[in-house]
N, C-alpha and C positions, 0 to 999 in steps of 0.2 A: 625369608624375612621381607624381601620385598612385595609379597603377595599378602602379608600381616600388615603393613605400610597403606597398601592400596584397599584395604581390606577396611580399615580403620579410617583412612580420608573416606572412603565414600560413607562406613557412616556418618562421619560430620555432614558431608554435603547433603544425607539425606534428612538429618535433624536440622539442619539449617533451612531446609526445602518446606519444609512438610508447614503448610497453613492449612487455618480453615475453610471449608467448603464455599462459608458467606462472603469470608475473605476474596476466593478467587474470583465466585460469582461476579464480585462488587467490580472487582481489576477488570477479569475480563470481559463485563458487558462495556467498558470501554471503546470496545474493536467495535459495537453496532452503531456509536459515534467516528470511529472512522471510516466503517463501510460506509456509513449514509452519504458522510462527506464526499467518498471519492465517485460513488455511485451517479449521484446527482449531480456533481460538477462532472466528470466523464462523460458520461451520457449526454446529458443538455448545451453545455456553455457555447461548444462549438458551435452547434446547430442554432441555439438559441439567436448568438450573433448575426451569423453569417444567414439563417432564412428568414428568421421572425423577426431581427431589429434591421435586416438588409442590409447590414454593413458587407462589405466585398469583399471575399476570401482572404485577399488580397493582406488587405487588412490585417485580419484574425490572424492570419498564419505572421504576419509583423507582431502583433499583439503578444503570442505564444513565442515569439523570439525573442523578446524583453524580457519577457518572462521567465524565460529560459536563461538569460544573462544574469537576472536578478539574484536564479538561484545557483548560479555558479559561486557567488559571493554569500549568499543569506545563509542558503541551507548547514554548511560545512560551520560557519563561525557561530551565526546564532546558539546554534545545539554546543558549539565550545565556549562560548560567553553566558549558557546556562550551567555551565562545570565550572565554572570559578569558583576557587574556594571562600568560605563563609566562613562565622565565629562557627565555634561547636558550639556555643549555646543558641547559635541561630539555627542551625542544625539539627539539634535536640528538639527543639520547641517546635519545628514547622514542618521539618525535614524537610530533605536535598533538591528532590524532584516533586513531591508532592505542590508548592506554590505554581508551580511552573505548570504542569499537567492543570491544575483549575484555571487559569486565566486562559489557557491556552484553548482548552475545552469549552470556554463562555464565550471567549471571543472569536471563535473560528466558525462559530453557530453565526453569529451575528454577520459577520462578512461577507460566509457564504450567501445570507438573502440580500445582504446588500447587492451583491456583484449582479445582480436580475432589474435593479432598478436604477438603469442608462436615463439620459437625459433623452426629455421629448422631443427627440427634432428628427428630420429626415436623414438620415444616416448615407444614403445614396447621393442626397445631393451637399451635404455638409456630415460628411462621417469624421471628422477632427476630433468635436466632444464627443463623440461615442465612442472613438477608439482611445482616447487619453483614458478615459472615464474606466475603461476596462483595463487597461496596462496597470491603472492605479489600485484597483477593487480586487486583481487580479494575486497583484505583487503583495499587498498587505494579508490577505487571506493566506499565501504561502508563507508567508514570516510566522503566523499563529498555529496553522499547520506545522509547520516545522518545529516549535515549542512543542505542542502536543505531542506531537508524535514521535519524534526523537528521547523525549520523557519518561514517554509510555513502554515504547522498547527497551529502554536502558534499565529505568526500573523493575522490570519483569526478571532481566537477565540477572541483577544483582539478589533478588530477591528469590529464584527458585533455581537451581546447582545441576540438578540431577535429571539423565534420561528422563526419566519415569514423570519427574516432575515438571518437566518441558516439554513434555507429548501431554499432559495432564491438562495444564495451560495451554496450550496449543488447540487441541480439543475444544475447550471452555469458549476460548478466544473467537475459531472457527465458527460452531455456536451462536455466538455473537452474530460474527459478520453477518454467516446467513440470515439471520433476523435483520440484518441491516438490508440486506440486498433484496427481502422478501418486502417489505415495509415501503422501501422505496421505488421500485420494479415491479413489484405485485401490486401495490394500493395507493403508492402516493401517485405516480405518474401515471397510471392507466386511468385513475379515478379523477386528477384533477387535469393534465393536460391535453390540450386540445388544439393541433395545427391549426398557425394561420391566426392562431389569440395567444399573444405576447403576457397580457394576463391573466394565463393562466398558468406561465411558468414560475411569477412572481408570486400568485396563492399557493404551488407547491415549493416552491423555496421557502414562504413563511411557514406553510404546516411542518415542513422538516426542521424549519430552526426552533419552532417547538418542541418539540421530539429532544431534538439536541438538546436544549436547556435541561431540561427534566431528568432526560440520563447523564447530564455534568454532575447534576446533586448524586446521582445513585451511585457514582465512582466514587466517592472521597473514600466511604469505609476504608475501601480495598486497595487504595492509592498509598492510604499513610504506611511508611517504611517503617517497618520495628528495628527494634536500637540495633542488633547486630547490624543490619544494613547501613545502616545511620556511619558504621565503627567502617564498617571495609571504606565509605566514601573519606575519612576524618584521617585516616590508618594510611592511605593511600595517595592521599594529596599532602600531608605532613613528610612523609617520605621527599617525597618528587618537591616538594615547596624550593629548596635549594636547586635543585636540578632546573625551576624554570620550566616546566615542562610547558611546549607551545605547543599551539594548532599545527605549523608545519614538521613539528617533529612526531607529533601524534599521526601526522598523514605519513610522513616516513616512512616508521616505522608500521604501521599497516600497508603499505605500499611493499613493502618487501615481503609480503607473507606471502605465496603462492595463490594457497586457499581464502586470503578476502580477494584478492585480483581476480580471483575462479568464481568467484560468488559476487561479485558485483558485474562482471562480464554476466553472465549469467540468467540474473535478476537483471538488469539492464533490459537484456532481450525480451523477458518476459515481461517488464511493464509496458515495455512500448508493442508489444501485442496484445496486452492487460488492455489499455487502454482506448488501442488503435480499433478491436473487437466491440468494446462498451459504445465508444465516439459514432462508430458504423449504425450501432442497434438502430436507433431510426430512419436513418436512411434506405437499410435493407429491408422494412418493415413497412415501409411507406412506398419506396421505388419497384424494390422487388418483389415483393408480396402482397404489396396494393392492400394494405391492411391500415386499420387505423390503430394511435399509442395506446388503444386497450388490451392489444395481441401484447404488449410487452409482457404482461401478466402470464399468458399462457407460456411462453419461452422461457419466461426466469421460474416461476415456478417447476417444469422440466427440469430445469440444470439445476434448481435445488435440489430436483426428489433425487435426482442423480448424484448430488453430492454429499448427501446424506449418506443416502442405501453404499455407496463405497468405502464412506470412514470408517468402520470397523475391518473390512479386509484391508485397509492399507493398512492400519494400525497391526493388524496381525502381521504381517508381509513385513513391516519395517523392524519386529521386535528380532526376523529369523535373518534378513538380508541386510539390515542396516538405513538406517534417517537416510545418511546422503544417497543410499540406490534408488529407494522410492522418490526420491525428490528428481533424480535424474532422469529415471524412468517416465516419473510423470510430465514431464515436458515433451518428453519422446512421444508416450502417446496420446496427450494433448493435441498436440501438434498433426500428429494425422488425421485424429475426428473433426478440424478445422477444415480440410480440405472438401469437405461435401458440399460447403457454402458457395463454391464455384459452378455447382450446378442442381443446385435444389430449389424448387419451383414452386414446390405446396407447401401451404402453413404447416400440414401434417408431417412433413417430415422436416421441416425448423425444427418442429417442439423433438419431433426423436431424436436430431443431434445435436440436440441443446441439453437435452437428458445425457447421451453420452459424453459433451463436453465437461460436463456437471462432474459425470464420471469421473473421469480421470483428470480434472483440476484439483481436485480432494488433494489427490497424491502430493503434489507438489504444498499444496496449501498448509496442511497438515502438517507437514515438516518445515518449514519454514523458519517458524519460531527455534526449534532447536537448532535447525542450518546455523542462524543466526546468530544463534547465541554460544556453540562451540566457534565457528570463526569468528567473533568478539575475543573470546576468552582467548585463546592465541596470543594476538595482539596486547590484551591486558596483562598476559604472561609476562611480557619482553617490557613495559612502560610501567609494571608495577602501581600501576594506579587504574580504576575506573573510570574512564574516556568513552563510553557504549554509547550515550548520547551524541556525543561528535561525531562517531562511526557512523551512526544511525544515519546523522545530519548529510551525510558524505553518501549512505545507498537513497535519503532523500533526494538528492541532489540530482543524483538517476531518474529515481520516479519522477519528477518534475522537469527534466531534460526530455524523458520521453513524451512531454505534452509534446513539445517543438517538433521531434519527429514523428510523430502522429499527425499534428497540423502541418507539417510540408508534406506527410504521404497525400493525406485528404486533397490538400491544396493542388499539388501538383497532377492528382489524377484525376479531379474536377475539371480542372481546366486543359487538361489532355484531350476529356473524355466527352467535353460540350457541357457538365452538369447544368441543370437549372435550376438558378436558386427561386422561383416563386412557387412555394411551399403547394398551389394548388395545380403547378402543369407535371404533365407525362414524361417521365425521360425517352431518352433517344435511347435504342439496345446497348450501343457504345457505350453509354453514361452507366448502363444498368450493369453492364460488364464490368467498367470500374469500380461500382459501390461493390459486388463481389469481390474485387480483387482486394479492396481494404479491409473486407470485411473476413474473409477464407484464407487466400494465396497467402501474401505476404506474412499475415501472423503465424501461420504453421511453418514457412519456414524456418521463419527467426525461432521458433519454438524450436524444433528438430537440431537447431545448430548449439541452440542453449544447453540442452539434453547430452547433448552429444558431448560436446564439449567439459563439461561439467563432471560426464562420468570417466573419460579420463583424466582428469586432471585432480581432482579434488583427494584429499586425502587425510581429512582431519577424522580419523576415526581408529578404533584398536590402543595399539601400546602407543602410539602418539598423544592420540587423548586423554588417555590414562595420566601419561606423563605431566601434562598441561594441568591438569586437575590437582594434581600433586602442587605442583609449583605456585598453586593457587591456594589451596590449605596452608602452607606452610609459611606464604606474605599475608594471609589471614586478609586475602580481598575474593 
């Protein structure tokens, strides 16, 4: 009986799953609006300030701690003050997340090119407006940010149920990005900038916020929720309306789940190596390799083709060992093809462990989305209401924390190491040793401990899952 039970939820969850092709397309080119986002601001902002506008580490890395304050408070409540409950006929008409995900999308394009255009003055010798200028362009962009993309995740989760359909998405998603990372890494930054012209980060900031507008319009199709969806969000907060459900009760009870603690630990580590690796790219490109920003092209192309050519093996490899092992795995071996960057001297073999990175980033990437979205559903289990945006808002809060620890790694091994910020002198070996060590060392370990960590610990898979899934057809969220 109970195998007829679990037999019959999951065909709901797959009839509830199942969209069309244009549908997903439309959703998931979404994610090439948020690679580009995080691409270009990773990459650039640091360097941007700290060589081209000459403001002093010093600075930046104070900059990136506001910032980091900001989002201790924005990330978590924003994405809960877009879960407020509405009329159902406001509901019906516009749907839940759909408003949200477009303004968020318009306006996170527009900030991003803002944040490139600081006031004219000497930064060296009156850095005041330039670092306000940034704290301000910095912390608004992460509010629209966090709109978007706490939106983007929540609706996805609500809107597709099953394995199949969450590796499907996941997929599509992927997809995406890497077109986001190829666009921006392959052509926008190799083609438009140029050390040492400040003006030229500001023409690729504006070319990408064109980009952005153009693919806001192509998401609506695939953003607007069909009525079932509409029903879990209506279903779910009419429930809970009495109960009062809050932000800190929502954090509560996600706090007590092993498996989000395991997976924010986790992911935690992984952005602030996500990002600490992006943040380096020029530096190791320019210091260590004596190369000019058109090599970017060759290296991200690499770890595309590499992250390409692996998603069907990992996809095989996850249907027989399971999401969470590939995800854990791939941190693991992540994590060890970082470590060449501590001593690789030629372009040609950048681009070979940039291909390998490429590799085995897939793994982890690729699951993600389901990661995700079974440890959401846990939590929605025990709250009986859909709260995936708040979550979301709460592993943003991560991702955006790890600016700050990316900017004190930078910070504190520049100034360890003698760096030099005028973008056309020699480093000293020391200095070079340190753009290595943010760039190889540190990220592979934090990767290796992520991995590790993650594959004991983690356990939302099998008759647990099952179980969860049930309890979800049956509150009909």
């Amino acid at each position: 009986m109970e195998e007829q039970i679990t037999a019959t939820n999951m065909k709901d969850l797959e009839d509830r799953s199942k969209q069309s092709t244009g549908k997903i397309l439309s959703y998931t080119s979404a994610w090439l609006i948020d690679t580009m986002i995080i691409a270009i601001y990773g990459v650039t902002v640091f360097y941007f300030y700290e060589v081209e506008i000459g403001l002093a580490v010093f600075y930046v890395a104070i900059a990136f701690g506001i910032f980091a304050f900001w989002n201790a408070i924005n990330d978590p409540l924003i994405a809960f003050l877009t879960e407020r409950p509405r009329s159902k006929d406001n509901i019906a008409k516009i749907g839940f997340r759909t408003p949200w995900i477009i303004f968020g999308a318009f306006s996170v394009a527009f900030l991003l090119f803002i944040i490139f255009l600081p006031p004219n003055v000497d930064a060296k010798s009156n850095p005041l407006p330039v670092f306000i200028y940034m704290v301000v362009t910095i912390c608004l962009f992460d509010a629209c940010y966090t709109i978007l993309n706490s939106n983007l995740t929540a609706g996805a989760i609500a809107m597709f149920k099953t394995d199949d359909s969450r590796r499907k998405f996941g997929v599509f998603a992927l997809i995406f990005s890497t077109m986001g990372v190829i666009v921006v890494n392959a052509i926008i930054l190799p083609n438009f900038l140029e050390f040492g012209n400040k003006d030229s980060f500001v023409l690729a900031s504006g070319i990408t916020m064109i980009v952005l507008f153009i693919n806001a319009i192509i998401i609506i199709p695939g953003i607007k929720e069909p009525d079932h969806v509409k029903e879990y969000y209506l279903v779910g907060r009419d429930e809970t309306a009495k109960e009062k459900l809050s932000l800190l009760k929502t954090l509560r009870v996600a706090l007590s789940k092993k498996n989000f603690i395991v997976y924010i630990i986790a992911y935690f580590l992984f952005v602030i190596e996500y990002n600490l690796f992006y943040a380096s790219q020029l530096y190791f490109i320019k210091d260590v390799l004596g190369q000019g920003p058109d090599f970017l092209m060759f290296g991200w192309l690499a770890f595309i083709m590499g992250f390409l050519i692996a998603i069907p093996l990992w996809l095989k490899i996850s249907k027989k060992i399971g999401n969470w092992k590939v995800y854990g795995y791939g941190y693991i071996f992540m994590g060890l093809t970082l470590l060449p960057f501590l001593w690789l001297i030629t372009p040609l073999e950048f681009i070979i462990f940039a291909f390998m990175v490429g590799f085995c980033y897939s793994a982890p990437a690729i699951m993600l989305f389901p990661i995700i979205s079974d440890t959401f559903d846990e939590v929605t289990a025990s709250t009986g209401v859909h709260q995936d945006a708040t979550l979301q808002g709460i592993t943003n809060f991560f991702f955006r924390l790890s600016y700050l620890i990316v900017a004190a790694i930078i910070a504190i091994v520049h100034v360890a190491t003698g760096y030099n910020q005028d973008p056309k002198a020699s480093q000293t070996s020391l200095a070079i040793i340190g753009v290595r060590v943010h760039t190889g060392l540190i990220p592979a370990i934090l990767l290796l401990i992520a991995g590790i960590m993650f594959l004991l610990i983690y356990d939302m898979y099998g008759k647990k899952k099952l179980k969860i899934q049930e309890i979800l057809i049956q509150k009909n969220i």
